[in-house]
N, C-alpha and C positions, 0 to 999 in steps of 0.2 A: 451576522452576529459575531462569526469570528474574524472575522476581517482588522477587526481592530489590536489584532496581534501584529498583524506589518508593522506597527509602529516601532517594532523594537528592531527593524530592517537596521537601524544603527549602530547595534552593538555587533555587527559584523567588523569593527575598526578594530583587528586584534592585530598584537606584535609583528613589525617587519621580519620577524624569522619564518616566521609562518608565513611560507614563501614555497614554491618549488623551484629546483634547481635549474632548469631550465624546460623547455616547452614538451608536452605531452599529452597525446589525445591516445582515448581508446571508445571502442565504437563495439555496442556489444548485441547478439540477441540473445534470447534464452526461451526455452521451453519449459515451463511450470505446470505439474502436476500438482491440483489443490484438492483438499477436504475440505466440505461447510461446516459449522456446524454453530448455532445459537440460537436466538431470536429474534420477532421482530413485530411492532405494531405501531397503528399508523392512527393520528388523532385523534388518541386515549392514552389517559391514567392511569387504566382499569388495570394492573397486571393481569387479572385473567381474559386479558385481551391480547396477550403473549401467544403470538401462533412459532412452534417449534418448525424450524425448516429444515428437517431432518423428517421429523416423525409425521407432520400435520404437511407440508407442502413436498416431501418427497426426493429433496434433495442430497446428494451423496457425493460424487467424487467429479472432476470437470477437469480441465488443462484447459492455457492459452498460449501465448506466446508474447514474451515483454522483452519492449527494448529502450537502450541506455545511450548514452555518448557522455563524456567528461574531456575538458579542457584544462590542463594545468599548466602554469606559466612563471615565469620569474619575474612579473611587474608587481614593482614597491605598492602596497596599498590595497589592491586589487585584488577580492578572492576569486578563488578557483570556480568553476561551473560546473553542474551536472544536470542533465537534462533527463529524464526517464518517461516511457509511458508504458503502461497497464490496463488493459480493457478487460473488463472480466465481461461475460456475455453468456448466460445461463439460461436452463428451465429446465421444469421438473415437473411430474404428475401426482396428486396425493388426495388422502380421502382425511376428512380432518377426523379428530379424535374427541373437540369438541366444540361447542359453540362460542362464535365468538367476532366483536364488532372490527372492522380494516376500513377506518376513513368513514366514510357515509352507506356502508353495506354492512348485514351481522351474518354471517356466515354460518349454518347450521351444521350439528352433527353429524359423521358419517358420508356429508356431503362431498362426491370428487370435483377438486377444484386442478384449475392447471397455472403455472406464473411462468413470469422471466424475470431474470434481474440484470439489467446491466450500469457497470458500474465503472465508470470511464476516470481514469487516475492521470494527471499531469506533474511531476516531479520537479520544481524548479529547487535546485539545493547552493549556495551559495558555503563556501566553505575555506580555510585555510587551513594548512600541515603545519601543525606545529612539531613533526619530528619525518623526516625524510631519509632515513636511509634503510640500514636494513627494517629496521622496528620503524611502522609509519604511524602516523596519529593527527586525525583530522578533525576537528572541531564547527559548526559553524548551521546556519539554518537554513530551514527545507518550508519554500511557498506548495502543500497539495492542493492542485484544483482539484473539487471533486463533482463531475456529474453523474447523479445514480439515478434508474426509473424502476421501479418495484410493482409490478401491477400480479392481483391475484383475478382469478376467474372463476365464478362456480357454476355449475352444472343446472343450479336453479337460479340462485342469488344474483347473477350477473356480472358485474368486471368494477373493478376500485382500482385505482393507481397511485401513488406516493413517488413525490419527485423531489430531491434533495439537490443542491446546487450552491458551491462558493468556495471559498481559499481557507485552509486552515494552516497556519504558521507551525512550527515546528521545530523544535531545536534537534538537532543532526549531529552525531558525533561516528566516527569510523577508525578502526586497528585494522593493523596488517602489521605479517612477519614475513621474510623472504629470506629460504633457505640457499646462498652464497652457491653461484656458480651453476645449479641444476635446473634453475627458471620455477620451482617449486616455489608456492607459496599459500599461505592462509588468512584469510581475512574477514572482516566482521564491521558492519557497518547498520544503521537504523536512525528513526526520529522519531520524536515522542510529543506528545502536550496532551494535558488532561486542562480540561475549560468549563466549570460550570455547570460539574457533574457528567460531562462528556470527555471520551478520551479516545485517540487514536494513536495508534503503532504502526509501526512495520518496518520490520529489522531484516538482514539477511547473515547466512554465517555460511562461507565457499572454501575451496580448494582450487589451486588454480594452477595451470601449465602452460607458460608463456616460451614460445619455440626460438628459434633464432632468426625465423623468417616473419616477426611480428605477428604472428597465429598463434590464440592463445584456446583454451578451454576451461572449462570450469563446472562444480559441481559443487550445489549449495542446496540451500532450507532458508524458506522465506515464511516469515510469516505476516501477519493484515488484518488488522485490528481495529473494528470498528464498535466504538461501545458512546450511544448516541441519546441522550437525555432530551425531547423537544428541540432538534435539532429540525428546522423547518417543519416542526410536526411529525417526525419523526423521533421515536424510540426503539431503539436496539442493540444489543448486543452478541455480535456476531466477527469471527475469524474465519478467514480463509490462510490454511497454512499448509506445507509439502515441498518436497525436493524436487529441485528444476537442474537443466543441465543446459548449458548454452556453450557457445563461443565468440570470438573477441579480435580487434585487431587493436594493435596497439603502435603508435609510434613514438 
């Protein structure tokens, strides 16, 4: 369905300035601590087929660990590259609050059910600076592959699964400031697209301490935004968001 957002992979032909100065890679992990918190239903219209996955499936707070690489280069034409991946991989225990249908199962009141969710993220971001020095500024667009599997379980009811899978296009834009001489720095970086009554995010905002011996650190807030209209039969709206803290090397 969204796939046919690639098409605009072309308007990536932005001004020769928007260039970097010369070649640099930085190689990152990080530890993210997240909050859930929305909804979500699976092959219905019904809003009150809206199961809370806080209150109805039990879910609350989780950590993983995601990681980056970026490529920057001074060839004419050519944007820059970022690569990222994000596996979220969850479960939770809950007693629902009320009745209500997930796919080909109707899930009764009071009934304790158990899920998982995992939700596998591939980042391909294509980009160029159109400002490089101390004040940076990057422009340019983000292919997410996403594979999600969403299965609930009830105690009587039996097991229902929803599986989501494809590319969703993304336009990408990123700031940064770097405080002269100290390796201090701040930056702020995200993509967005809202499609046909669906819309995805996920932005980050960090601090960062870059050493003399290319060892860097950092501490941000990320947040992940999935708000999903019959999206392979899927409806939902649902964030995962929280401060993570990683490290980096940089050449």
């Amino acid at each position: 369905m969204m796939k046919r957002f690639l098409l605009v992979l072309p308007l990536m032909s932005l001004p020769l300035s928007a260039m970097a100065d010369s070649l640099g890679v930085r190689v990152g992990i990080a530890n993210w601590g997240y909050d859930i918190q929305g909804f979500a239903r699976y092959k219905s219209t019904n809003v009150a087929d809206n199961i809370d996955v806080n209150d109805d499936l039990g879910y609350d707070k989780d950590s993983l660990a995601f990681y980056y690489a970026a490529l920057e280069h001074p060839v004419p034409f050519l944007p820059n590259i970022r690569i990222s991946r994000t596996n979220i991989d969850t479960d939770a225990n809950g007693v629902l609050s009320s009745n209500f249908t997930y796919g080909n199962i109707t899930f009764t009141v009071n009934e304790p059910v158990s899920s998982r969710v995992r939700l596998k993220q591939t980042d391909i971001t294509l980009y160029y600076q159109l400002l490089d020095n101390v004040v940076g500024l990057d422009l340019g667009l983000n292919a997410k592959q996403i594979d999600s599997q969403a299965g609930i379980t009830g105690a009587v009811s039996g097991t229902e699964r929803a599986e989501v899978s494809g590319w969703v296009p993304m336009i990408y834009a990123g700031a940064s400031f770097d405080f002269p001489v100290t390796g201090l720095g701040v930056s702020a970086d995200g993509s967005y697209v809202t499609y046909s009554g669906s819309k995805f995010y996920d932005y980050s905002l960090r601090a960062t301490y870059t050493t003399p011996w290319y060892l860097g650190v950092e501490l941000g807030y990320r947040s992940l935004k999935l708000d999903l209209d019959d999206f392979d039969g899927s409806y939902a709206d649902i964030e995962f968001d929280g401060y993570y803290m990683g490290g980096y090397l940089q050449f």
